[in-house]
N, C-alpha and C positions, 0 to 999 in steps of 0.2 A: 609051283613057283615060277612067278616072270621076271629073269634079266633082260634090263636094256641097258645098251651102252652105246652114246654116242660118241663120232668123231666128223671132224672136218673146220672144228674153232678157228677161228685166227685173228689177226690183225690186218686190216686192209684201208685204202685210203675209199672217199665217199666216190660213189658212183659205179666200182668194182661189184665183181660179183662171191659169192662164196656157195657148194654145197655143204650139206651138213648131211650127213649119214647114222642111222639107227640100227644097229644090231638086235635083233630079237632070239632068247634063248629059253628053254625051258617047255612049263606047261602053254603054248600059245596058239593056235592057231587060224586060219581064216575069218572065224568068226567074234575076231576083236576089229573094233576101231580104234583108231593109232593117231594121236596130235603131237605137234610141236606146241612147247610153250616157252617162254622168254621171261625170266623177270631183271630188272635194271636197279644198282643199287637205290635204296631205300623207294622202292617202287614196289604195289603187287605183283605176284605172275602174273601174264594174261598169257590169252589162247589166243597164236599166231593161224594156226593153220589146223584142220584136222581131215580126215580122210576116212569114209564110210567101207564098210563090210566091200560094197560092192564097184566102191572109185569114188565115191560120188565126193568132192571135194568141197567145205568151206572155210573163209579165209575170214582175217581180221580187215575192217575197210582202208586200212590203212598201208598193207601190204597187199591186197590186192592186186592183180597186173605185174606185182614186179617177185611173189614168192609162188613156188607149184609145188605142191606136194604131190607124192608118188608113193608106194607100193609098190613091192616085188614077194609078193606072198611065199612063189617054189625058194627066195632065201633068206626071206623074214625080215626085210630089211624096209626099213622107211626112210626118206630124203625128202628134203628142204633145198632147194633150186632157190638161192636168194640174189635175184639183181637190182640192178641201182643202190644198192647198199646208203643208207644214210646214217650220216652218228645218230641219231633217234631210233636205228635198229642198234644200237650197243647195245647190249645184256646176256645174260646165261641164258643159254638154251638147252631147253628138257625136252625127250623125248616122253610120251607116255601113252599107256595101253589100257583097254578096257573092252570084256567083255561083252558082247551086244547084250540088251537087255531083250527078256524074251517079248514084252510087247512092241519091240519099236521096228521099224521099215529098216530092210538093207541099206535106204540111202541115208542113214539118216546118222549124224555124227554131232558129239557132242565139245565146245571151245570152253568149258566150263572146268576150272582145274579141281573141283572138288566134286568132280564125279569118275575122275580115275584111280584109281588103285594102284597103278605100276607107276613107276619113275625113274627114269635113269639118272647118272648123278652130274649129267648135263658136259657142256663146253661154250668156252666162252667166245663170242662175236664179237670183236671192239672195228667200231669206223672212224676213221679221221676224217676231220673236214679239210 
């Protein structure tokens, strides 16, 4: 079994910045890849950000430049580095986990939310303009 649980939500005005932080507990280790996902009311989730077995990081084109994700594998923890914040980043944000599958490359990570399995039960990001 994988808990995730993230923190670091909050309410901020546009142009600020916010981390977000991922707890990882349980059965998990090095060889999961780890994303951020967001969904905004009456919106799908989508994939912000995800982070490969080995660093290799890709992003939504939209956050690109202004979000980094990271890994700290020795505390299991994943981060969302979000700047310039804009109200069009308002939404829940989930953290989520997934097993590397056994044919795919180290670097290779997936922004697709229906190929994870794990989910935390998220935090909220709200931006004012």
């Amino acid at each position: 079994q994988v808990q995730l649980v993230e923190s670091g939500g909050g309410s901020v005005q546009e142009g600020r910045s916010l981390r977000l932080s991922c707890r990882a507990s349980g059965f998990i280790d090095t060889n999961y890849y780890m994303g951020w996902f967001r969904q905004a009311p009456g919106k799908e989730r989508e994939g912000v950000a995800c982070i490969a077995i080995d660093g290799t990081p890709n992003y939504k084109d939209s956050v690109q430049g202004r979000f980094f994700i990271s890994r700290d594998n020795a505390e299991k923890t994943l981060n969302l580095q979000m700047n310039m914040l804009k109200p069009d980043d308002t939404a829940m944000y989930y953290c989520a986990a997934r097993r590397r599958p056994p044919n795919s490359s180290a670097w290779f990570c997936s922004r697709a939310s229906s190929d994870f399995p794990h989910w935390g039960q998220g935090t909220q990001v709200t931006v004012s303009s």
